[in-house]
N, C-alpha and C positions, 0 to 999 in steps of 0.2 A: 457299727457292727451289724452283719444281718443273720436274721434268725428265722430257722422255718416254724412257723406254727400250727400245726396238727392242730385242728377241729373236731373231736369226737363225739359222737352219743357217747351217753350215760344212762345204764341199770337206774341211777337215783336221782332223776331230774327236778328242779325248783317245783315248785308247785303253786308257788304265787307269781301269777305272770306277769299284774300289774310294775311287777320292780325290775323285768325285764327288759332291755336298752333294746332300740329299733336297729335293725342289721342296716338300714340303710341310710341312717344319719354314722354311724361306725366307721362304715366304709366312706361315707363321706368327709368326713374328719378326719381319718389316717389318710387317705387320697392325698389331702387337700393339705395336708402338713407334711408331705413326704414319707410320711412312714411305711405306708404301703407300697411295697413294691409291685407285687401281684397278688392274686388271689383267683381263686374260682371253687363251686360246688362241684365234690362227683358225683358220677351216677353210684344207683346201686351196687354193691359189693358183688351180687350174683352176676354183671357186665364183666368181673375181673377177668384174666387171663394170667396165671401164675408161668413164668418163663424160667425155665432151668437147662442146663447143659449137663449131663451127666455122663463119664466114659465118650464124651463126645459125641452123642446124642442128643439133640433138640427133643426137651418133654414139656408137654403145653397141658399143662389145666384150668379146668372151668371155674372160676368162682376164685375168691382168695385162698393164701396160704393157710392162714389158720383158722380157725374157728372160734370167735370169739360173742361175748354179747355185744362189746363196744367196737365202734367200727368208725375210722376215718371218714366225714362226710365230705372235707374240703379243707384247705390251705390258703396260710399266708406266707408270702416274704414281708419280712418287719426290716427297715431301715432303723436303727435306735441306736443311742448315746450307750446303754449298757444296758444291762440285763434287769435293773429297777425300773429303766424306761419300758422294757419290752412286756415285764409283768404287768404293767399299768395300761397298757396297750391291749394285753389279753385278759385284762383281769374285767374290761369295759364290755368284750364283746360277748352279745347274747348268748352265744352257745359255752359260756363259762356257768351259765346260770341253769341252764336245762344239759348239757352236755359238761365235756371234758377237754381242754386248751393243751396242749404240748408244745412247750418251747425247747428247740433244739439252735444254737449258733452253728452259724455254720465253718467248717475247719478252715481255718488261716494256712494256704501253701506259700 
């Protein structure tokens, strides 16, 4: 089953770093077992471009839709057996420890 995984900051980040896992043995290890399907970093939130259609009207904004503290830095697609594999997958990656992980499956058509 695959699952997108939202990467966020977090308001309340670990603060002992030594217990923090290297992003680039992670990504090596889900690479390398298939679990990874993709992944990459965004840029800043202030690069957004907010895209809406209204009355049929193209309206384009600067910066994201809402205003928040936490802010999506980057994504995975996770290839995994179930949803205990997928936690254990995001529960290893650094930014579970200083940020916020979001697992979403993706809809079955």
């Amino acid at each position: 089953m695959k699952y997108m995984m939202f990467v966020c900051t977090d308001t309340e980040p670990e603060r002992d770093e030594s217990t923090v896992p290297d992003i680039d043995v992670w990504v090596a290890e889900n690479d390398a077992s298939g679990r990874r399907v993709a992944g990459n970093e965004l840029v800043a939130p202030s690069s957004a471009t907010t895209v809406r259609v209204r009355g049929g009207e193209l309206l384009l904004s600067d910066g994201p839709f809402a205003e928040t503290k936490e802010v999506v830095v980057g994504f995975d697609i996770l290839e995994c057996a179930d949803l205990d594999e997928a936690i254990a997958v995001a529960a290893a990656h650094p930014m579970a420890y200083g940020g916020r992980i979001e697992l979403r499956p993706f809809r079955e058509f």
